[in-house]
C-alpha positions as CSV (number, residue, x, y, z in Angstrom):
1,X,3.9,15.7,-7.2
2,X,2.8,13.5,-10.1
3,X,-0.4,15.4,-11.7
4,X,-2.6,13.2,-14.4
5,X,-4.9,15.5,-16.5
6,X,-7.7,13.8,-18.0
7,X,-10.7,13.9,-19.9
8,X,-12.5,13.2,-23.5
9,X,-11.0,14.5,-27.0
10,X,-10.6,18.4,-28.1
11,X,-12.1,19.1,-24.1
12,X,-9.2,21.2,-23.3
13,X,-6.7,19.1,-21.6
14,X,-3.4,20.4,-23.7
15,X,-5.0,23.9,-22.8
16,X,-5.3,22.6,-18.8
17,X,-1.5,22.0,-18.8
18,X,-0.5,25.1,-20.5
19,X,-1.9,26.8,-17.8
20,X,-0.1,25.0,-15.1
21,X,3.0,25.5,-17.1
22,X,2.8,28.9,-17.4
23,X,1.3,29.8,-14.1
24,X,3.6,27.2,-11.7
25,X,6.4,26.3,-14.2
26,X,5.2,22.4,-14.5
27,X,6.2,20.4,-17.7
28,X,3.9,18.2,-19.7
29,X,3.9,16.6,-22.9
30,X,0.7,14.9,-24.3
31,X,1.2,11.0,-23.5
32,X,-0.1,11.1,-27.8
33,X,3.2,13.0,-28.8
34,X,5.5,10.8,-26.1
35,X,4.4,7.3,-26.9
36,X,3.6,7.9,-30.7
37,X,7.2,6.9,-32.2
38,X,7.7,4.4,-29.7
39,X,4.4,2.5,-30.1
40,X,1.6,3.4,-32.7
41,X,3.8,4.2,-35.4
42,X,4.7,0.4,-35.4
43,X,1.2,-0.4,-34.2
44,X,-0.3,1.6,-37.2
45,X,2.3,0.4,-39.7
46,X,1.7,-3.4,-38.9
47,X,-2.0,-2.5,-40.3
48,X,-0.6,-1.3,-43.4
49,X,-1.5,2.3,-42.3
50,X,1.3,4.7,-42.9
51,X,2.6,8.6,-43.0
52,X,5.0,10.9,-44.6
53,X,5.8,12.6,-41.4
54,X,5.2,12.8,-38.0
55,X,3.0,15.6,-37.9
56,X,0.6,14.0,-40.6
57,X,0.4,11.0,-38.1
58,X,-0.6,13.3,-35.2
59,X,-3.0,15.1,-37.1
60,X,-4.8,12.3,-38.0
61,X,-5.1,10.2,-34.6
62,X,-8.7,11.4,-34.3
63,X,-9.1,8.9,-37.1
64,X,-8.0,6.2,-35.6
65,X,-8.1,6.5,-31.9
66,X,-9.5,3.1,-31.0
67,X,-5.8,2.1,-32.9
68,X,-3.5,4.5,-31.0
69,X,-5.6,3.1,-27.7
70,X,-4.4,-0.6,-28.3
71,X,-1.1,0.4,-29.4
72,X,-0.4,2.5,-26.3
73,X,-2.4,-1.2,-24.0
74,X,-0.2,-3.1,-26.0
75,X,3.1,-1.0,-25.4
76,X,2.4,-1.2,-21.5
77,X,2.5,-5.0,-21.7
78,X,3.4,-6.4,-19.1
79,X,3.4,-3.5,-17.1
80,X,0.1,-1.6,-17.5
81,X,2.2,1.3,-15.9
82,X,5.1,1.7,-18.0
83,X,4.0,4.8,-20.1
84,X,2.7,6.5,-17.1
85,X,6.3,5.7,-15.3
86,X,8.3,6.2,-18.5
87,X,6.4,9.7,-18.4
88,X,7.1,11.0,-15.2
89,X,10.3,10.6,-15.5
90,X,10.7,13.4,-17.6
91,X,7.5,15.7,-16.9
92,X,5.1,16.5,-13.8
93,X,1.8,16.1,-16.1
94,X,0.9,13.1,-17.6
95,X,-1.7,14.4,-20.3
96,X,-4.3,12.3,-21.9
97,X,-4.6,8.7,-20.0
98,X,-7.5,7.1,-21.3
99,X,-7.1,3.8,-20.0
100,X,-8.7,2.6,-16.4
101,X,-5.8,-0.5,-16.3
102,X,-3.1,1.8,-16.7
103,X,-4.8,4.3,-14.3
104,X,-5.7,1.9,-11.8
105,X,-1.9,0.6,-12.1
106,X,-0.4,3.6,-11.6
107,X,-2.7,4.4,-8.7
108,X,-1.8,0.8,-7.4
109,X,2.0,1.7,-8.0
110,X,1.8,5.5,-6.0
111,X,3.2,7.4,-8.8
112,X,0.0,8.9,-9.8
113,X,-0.7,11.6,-6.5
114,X,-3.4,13.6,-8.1
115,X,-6.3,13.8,-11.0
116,X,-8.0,16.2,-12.6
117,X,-10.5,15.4,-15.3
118,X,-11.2,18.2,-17.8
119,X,-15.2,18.5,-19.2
120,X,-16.6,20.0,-22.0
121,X,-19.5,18.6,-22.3
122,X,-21.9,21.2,-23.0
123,X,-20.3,22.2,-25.7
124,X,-18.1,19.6,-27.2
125,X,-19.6,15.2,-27.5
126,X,-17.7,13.0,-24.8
127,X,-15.3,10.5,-27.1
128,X,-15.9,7.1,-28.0
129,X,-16.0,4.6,-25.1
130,X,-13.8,2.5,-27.9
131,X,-10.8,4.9,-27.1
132,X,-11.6,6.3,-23.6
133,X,-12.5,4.0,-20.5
134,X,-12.6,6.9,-18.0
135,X,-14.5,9.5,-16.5
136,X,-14.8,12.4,-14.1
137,X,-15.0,9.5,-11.4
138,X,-12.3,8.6,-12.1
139,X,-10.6,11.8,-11.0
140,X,-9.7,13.3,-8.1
141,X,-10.8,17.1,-9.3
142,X,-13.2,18.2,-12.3
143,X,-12.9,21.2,-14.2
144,X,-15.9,22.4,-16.0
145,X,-14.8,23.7,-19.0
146,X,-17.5,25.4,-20.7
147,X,-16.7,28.9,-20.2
148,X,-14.6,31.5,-21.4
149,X,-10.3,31.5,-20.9
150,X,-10.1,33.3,-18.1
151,X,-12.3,31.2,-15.9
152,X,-10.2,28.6,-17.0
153,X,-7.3,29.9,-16.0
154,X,-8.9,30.5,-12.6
155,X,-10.2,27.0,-11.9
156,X,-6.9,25.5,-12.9
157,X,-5.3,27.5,-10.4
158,X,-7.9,26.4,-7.9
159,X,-7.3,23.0,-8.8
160,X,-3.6,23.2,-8.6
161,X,-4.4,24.8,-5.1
162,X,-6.3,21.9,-4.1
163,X,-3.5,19.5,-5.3
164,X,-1.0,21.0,-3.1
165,X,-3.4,21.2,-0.2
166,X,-4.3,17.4,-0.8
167,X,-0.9,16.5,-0.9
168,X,0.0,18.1,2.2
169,X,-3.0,16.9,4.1
């Protein structure tokens, strides 16, 4: 089962997919780490904006995420699904969509089979709608994360639960 884990910046959505990793073994990598060599490093450079390292580049995304949102729409040119496809191919989670053509593509395509949307709202703003076209509508499952670790730990499991369920059903 293909799992999508969405939801607005620093809302726990890395944290999400650690707990389905360790609880139910399932791999992830955060679709910012796969696609940023292969597209917004180029993207960024063509703007004249450039890094020592790799790391410097990642840690300063939340400057420029209307950037690494282009880069990653132009990078699924012509197919709005490639980075979702090229993803799966290698993980179960895709971590950190944030664009309704590429969700509505892969939906279109059947290689997305289930959503969850990850909210923090009460305690964290909801990100620009210049970087992030989604929301918990968009989703098939919403975790509220506004509480302490171990209740998110428990309604990641419940969602995972409901996954499985959905997908047998």
């Amino acid at each position: 089962m293909n799992l999508m884990v969405l939801g607005n910046a620093r809302h726990g959505k890395d944290t999400v997919c650690e707990i389905l990793r360790d609880w139910f073994g399932l791999t992830f990598e955060s679709s910012s780490k796969f696609v940023a060599e292969k597209a917004v490093k180029p993207w960024l450079a063509a703007k004249g904006i450039t890094y020592p390292d790799f790391p410097t580049m990642y840690a300063d995304r939340v400057n420029h995420r209307s950037d690494w949102h282009d880069a990653i729409a132009a990078y699924n040119i012509p197919d709005p699904a490639r980075l979702g496809k090229e993803l799966y191919a290698e993980f179960d989670i895709y971590c950190g969509i944030r664009s309704r053509l590429e969700l509505d593509a892969l939906k279109k395509q059947g290689v997305v089979h289930f959503t969850i949307f990850v909210d923090a709202l009460k305690r964290l703003p909801a990100e620009s709608s210049d970087s992030m076209k989604l929301s918990s509508a968009d989703a098939d499952y919403i975790i509220d994360n506004n509480g302490t670790r171990g209740e998110l730990d428990a309604k990641v499991i419940r969602a995972y639960s409901y996954a499985l369920a959905a997908e047998w059903s």
